[in-house]
C-alpha positions as CSV (number, residue, x, y, z in Angstrom):
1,X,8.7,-57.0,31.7
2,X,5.9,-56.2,29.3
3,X,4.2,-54.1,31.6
4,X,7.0,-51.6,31.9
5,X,7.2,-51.5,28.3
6,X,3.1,-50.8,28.2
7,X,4.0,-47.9,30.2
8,X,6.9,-46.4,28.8
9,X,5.3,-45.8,25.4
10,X,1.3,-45.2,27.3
11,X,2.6,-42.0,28.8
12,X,4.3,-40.5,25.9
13,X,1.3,-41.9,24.3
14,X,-1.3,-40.0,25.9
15,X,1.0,-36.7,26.1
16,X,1.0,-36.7,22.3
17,X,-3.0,-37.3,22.4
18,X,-3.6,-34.5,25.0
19,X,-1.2,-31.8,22.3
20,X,-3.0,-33.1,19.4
21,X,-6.3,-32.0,21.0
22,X,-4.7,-29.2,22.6
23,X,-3.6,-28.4,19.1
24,X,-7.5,-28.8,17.4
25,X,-8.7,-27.0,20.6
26,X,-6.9,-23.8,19.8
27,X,-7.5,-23.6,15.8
28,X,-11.5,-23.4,16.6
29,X,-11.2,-20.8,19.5
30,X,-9.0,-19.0,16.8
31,X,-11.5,-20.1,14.3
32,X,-14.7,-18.7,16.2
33,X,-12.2,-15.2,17.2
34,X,-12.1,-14.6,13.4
35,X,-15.7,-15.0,12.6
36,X,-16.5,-13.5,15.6
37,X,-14.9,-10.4,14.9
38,X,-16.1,-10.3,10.9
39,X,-19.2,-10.4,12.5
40,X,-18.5,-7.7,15.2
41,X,-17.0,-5.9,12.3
42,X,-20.1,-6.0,9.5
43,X,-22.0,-5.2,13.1
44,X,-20.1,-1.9,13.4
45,X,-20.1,-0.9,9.9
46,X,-24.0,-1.6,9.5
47,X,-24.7,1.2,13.0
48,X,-22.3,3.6,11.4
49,X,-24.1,3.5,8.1
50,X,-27.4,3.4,10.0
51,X,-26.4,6.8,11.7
52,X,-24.8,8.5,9.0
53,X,-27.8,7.8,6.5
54,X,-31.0,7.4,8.6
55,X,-30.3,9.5,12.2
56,X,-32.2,12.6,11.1
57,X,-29.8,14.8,13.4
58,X,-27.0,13.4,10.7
59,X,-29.0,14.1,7.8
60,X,-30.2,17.6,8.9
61,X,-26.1,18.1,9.5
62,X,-25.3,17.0,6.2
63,X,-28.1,19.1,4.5
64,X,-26.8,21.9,6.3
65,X,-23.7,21.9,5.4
66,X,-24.3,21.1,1.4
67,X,-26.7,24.0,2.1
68,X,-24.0,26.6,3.6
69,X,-21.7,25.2,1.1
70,X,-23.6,26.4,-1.9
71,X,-24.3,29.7,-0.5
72,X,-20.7,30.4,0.5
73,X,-21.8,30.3,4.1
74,X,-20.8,28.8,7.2
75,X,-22.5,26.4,9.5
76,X,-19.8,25.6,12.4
77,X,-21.8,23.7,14.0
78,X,-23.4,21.3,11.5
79,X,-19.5,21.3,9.9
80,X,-18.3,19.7,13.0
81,X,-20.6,17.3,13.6
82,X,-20.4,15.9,10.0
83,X,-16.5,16.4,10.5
84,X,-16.4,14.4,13.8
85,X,-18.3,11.8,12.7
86,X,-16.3,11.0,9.7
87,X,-13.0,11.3,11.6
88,X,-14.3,8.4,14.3
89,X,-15.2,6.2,11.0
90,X,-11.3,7.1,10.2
91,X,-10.1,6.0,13.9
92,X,-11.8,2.9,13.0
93,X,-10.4,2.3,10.0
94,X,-6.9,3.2,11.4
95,X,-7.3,0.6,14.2
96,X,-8.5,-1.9,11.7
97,X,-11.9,-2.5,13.1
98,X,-13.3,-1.9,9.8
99,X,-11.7,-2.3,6.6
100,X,-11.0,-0.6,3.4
101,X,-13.7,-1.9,1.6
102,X,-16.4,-1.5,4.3
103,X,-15.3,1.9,4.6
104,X,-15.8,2.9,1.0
105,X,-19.0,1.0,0.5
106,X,-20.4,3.0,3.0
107,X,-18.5,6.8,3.8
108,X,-16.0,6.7,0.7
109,X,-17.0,9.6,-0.9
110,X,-18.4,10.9,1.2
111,X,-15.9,11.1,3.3
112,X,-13.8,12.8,0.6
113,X,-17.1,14.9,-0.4
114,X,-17.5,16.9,3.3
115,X,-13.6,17.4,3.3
116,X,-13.6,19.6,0.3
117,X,-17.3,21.1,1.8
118,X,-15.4,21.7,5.0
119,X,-12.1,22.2,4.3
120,X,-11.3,26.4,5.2
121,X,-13.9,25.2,8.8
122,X,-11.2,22.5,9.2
123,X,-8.3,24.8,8.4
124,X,-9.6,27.3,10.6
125,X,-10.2,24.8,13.7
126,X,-6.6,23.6,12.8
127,X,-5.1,27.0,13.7
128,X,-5.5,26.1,16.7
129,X,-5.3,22.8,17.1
130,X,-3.1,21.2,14.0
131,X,-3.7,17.4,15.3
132,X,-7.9,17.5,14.9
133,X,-9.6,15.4,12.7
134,X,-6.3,13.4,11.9
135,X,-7.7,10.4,11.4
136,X,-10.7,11.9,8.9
137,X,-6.9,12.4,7.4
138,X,-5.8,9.0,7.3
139,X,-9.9,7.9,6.1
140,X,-9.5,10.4,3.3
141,X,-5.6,9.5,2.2
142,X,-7.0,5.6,2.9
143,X,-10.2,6.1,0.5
144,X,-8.5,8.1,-2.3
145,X,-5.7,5.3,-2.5
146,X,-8.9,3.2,-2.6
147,X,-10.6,4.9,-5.7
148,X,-8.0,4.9,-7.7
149,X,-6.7,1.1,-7.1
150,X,-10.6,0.8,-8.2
151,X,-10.8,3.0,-10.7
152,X,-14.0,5.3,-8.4
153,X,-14.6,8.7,-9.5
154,X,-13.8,11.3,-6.7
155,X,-15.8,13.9,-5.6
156,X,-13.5,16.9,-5.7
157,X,-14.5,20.8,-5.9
158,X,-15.8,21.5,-9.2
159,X,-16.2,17.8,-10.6
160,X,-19.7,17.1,-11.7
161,X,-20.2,14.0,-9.4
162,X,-19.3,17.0,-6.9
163,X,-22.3,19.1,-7.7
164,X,-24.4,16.3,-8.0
165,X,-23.5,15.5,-4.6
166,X,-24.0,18.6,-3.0
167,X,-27.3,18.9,-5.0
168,X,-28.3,15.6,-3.9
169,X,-26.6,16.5,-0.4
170,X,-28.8,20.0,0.1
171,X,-32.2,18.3,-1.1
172,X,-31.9,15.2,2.4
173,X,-35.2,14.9,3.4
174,X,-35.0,13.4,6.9
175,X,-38.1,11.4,8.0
């Protein structure tokens, strides 16, 4: 008789013991998935930076373009390759691979900055194709609600931290 009651409460016993561990088991693997992907994430955010400020094809873009900017000139090509690269940082922030934050610390205004440079090269590349660069349009809607939730000064046409920017901009030295 007392065996039969061992086993009616060992089996329900050990079932509980299995989803209890079962249980811990799945809060690390979600655990180690979070900080995996914070890490993938500050990853990813410290190559883009790397490219955007220390790739000398980037910088000699950017110069470019502060450079055509100032002169009332255009530079297609060094326009789009500033554009493009800001719009992918915007596809990553759309899909949530980097943040807010991480975004502004390192593109913010700048982002904001090369879409007032660029913005008749975008308008006329958007005559013909009104969906490009959409997400350099969610990056610059996401950045602007951004800096004024933090109180950041925006680089628009004609501000001073504008000119100082395209000064700044036009005077890249890449090494």
């Amino acid at each position: 008789m007392a065996d039969g009651i061992v086993n009616e409460w060992i089996a329900p016993a050990f079932a509980a013991l299995a989803a209890i561990a079962a249980s811990v088991t799945a809060s690390v693997n979600y655990l180690q998935a979070r900080r995996m992907r914070a890490t993938l994430r500050a990853q990813l955010s410290l190559d883009l930076e790397k490219a955007f400020f220390r790739d000398t094809t980037m910088i000699k873009n950017r110069k470019a373009v502060a450079e055509a900017v100032k002169t009332s000139s255009n530079n297609d090509p060094a326009m789009r390759e500033v554009v493009a690269f800001l719009d992918t940082v915007g596809m990553l922030v759309r899909l949530k691979l980097i943040n807010d934050g991480l975004a502004f610390h390192n593109f913010g205004r700048f982002a904001v900055f090369y879409q007032a440079c660029c913005e008749s090269y975008i308008a006329r590349k958007r005559e013909h194709a009104t969906e490009a660069w959409n997400d350099l349009d969610y990056l610059i809607e996401r950045m602007n609600r951004y800096m004024a939730r933090k109180q950041h000064a925006k680089p628009t046409k004609g501000t001073r931290l504008y000119i100082q920017m395209l000064d700044d901009e036009s005077s890249l030295q890449s090494a």
